[in-house]
C-alpha positions in Angstrom: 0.0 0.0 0.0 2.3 2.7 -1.0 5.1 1.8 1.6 2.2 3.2 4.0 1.2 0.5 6.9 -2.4 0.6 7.8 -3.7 -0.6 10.9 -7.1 -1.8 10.9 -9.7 -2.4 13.7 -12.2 -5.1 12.5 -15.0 -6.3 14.6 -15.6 -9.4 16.6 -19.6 -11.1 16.3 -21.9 -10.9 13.9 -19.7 -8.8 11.0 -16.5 -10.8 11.8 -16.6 -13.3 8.7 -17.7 -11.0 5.9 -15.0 -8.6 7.4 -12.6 -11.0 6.7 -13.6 -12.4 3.3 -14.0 -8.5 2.3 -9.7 -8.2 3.7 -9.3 -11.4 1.5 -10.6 -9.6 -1.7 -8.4 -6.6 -0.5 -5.2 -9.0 -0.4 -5.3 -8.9 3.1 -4.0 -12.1 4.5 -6.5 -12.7 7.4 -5.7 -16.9 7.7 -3.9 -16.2 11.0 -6.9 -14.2 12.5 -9.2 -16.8 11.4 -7.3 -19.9 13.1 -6.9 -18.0 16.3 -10.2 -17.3 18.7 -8.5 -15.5 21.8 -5.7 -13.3 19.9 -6.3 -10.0 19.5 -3.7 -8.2 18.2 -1.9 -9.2 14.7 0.8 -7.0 14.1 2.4 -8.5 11.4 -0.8 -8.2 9.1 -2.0 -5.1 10.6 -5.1 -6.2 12.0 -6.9 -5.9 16.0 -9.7 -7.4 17.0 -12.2 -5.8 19.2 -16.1 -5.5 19.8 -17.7 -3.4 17.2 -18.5 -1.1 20.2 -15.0 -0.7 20.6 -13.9 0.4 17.2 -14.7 3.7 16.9 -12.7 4.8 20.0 -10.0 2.8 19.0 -9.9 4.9 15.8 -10.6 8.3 17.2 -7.7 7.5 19.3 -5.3 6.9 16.8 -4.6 3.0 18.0 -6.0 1.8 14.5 -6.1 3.9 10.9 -8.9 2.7 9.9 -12.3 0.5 11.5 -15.3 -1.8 10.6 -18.4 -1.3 12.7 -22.1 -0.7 11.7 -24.1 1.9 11.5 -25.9 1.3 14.3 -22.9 1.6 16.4 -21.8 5.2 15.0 -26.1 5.9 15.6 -25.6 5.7 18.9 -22.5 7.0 19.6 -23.4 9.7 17.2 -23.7 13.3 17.9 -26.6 15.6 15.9 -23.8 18.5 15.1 -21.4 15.9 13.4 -22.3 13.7 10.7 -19.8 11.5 10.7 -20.8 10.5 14.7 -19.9 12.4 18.1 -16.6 10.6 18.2 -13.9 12.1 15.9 -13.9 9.5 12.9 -14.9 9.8 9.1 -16.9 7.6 7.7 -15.6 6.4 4.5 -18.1 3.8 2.7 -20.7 1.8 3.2 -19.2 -1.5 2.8 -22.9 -3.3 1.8 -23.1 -6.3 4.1 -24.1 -7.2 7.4 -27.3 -5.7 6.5 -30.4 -5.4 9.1 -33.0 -2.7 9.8 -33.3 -1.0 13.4 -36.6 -1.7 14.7 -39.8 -0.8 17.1 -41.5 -3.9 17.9 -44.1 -4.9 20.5 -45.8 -7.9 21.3 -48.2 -9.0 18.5 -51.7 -8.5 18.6 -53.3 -5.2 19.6 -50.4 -2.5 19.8 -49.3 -2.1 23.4 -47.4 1.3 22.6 -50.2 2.4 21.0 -52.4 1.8 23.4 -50.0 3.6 26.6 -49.5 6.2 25.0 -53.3 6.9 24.5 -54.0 6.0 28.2 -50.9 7.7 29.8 -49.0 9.9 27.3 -46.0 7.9 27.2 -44.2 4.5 26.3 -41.6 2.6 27.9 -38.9 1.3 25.3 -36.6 -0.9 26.7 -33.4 -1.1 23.7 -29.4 -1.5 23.5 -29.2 1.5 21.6 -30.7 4.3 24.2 -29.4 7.4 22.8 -31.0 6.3 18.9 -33.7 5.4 20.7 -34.2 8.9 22.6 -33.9 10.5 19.2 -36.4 8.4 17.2 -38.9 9.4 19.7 -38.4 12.6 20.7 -38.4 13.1 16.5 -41.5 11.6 15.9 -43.0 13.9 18.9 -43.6 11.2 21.3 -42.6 10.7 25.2 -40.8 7.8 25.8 -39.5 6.1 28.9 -35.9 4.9 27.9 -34.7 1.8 29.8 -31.4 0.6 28.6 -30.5 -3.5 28.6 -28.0 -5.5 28.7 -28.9 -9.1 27.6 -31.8 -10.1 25.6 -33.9 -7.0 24.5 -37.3 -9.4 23.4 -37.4 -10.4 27.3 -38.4 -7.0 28.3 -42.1 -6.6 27.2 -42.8 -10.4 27.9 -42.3 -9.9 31.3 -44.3 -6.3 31.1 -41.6 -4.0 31.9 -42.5 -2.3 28.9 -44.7 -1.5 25.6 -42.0 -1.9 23.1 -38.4 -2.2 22.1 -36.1 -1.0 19.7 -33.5 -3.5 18.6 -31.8 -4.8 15.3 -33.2 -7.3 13.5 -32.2 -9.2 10.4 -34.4 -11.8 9.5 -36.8 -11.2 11.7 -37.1 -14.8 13.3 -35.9 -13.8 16.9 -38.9 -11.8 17.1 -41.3 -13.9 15.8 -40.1 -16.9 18.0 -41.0 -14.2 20.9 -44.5 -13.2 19.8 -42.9 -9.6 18.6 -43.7 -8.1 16.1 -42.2 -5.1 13.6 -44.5 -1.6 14.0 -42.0 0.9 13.0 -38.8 0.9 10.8 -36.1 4.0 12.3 -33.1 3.0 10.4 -31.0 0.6 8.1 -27.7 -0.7 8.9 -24.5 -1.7 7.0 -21.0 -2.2 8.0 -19.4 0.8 7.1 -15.8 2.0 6.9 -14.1 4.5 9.0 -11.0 6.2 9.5 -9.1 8.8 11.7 -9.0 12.3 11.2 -4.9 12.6 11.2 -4.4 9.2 9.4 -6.7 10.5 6.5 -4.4 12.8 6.0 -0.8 11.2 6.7 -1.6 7.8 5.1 -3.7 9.1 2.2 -2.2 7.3 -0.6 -2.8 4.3 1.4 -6.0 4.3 2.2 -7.0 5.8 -1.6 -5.2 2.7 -2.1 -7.8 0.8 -0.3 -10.8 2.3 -1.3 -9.5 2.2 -5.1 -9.3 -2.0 -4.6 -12.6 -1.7 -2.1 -14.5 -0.2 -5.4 -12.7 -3.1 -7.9 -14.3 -6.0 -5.5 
């Protein structure tokens, strides 16, 4: 790449495999990440491992060039007065796959959101994602009770804590297993490409190098 080393953060989960096969198109050799679970660092081919929570602080900070995350994860740690998310990173492309649709969903039948918020004014939203969340409703001029989760988000309004969640969803079967089902659709979700301000900059021919092979695949 120009006699330019980039160092990439690429995410651990649900967008780790495409990440990879997308590096292999790149010429990125990515066998040594793929035969080893626990490692997280791979210096010699310019590659760490994180959460894709984790990657757009790692960038920011300047420990990796460039990251993979979605777009849910720069939603929420997004701020309204930058585009490119609250943390100091610039997105750089939408890279296509890990593909899913941020949701409001309730129990099926009658609409328990609908119905709270005609009785009492507001709904609680139980969600992962508290500050997208926050903003979807306070957009769409509606109080909402946020209550932030850890583990399983479907839980929440089958045991009553709440009228509705927000939450990712793919395929949909989660939700449907759990009696949920999809009333509103706030956002789609891609992995996308990011980079740090100063890198952009000092490593430019690389990562145009990048993007220029990234457009070829």
């Amino acid at each position: 790449m120009n006699g330019q080393r980039l160092v990439i953060a690429i995410p651990r989960g649900a967008l780790f495999a495409e990440t990879l096969d997308w590096l292999d198109g790149l010429g990125v050799r990515t066998d040594e990440v793929r035969a080893n679970d626990r490692k997280l660092l791979f210096s010699d081919v310019g590659l760490i491992t994180m959460r894709p929570s984790d990657v757009p602080t790692y960038v920011a900070a300047g420990a990796a060039d460039l990251g993979i995350t979605g777009k849910d994860v720069l939603m929420e740690q997004s701020d309204d007065a930058v585009s490119s998310g609250g943390r100091d990173v610039y997105e750089l492309r939408d890279l296509g796959y890990g593909r899913c649709r941020m949701v409001m969903a309730t129990r099926d039948g009658p609409d328990p959101a609908s119905a709270a918020l005609r009785r009492l004014g507001v709904i609680r939203v139980a969600t992962k994602y508290p500050r997208v969340a926050a903003r979807y409703f306070d957009d769409t001029g509606r109080q909402a009770e946020i209550i932030e989760v850890k583990g399983s988000v479907e839980l929440a309004p089958l045991t009553g804590l709440v009228e509705a969640i927000v939450d990712l969803t793919a395929t949909g079967t989660t939700l449907r297993e759990n009696h949920l089902v999809v009333r509103e659709e706030i956002a789609e979700s891609t992995a996308r490409l990011i980079a740090n301000p100063v890198a952009h900059k000092l490593k430019a021919a690389a990562i145009d190098d990048l993007l220029e092979r990234a457009r070829a695949l």
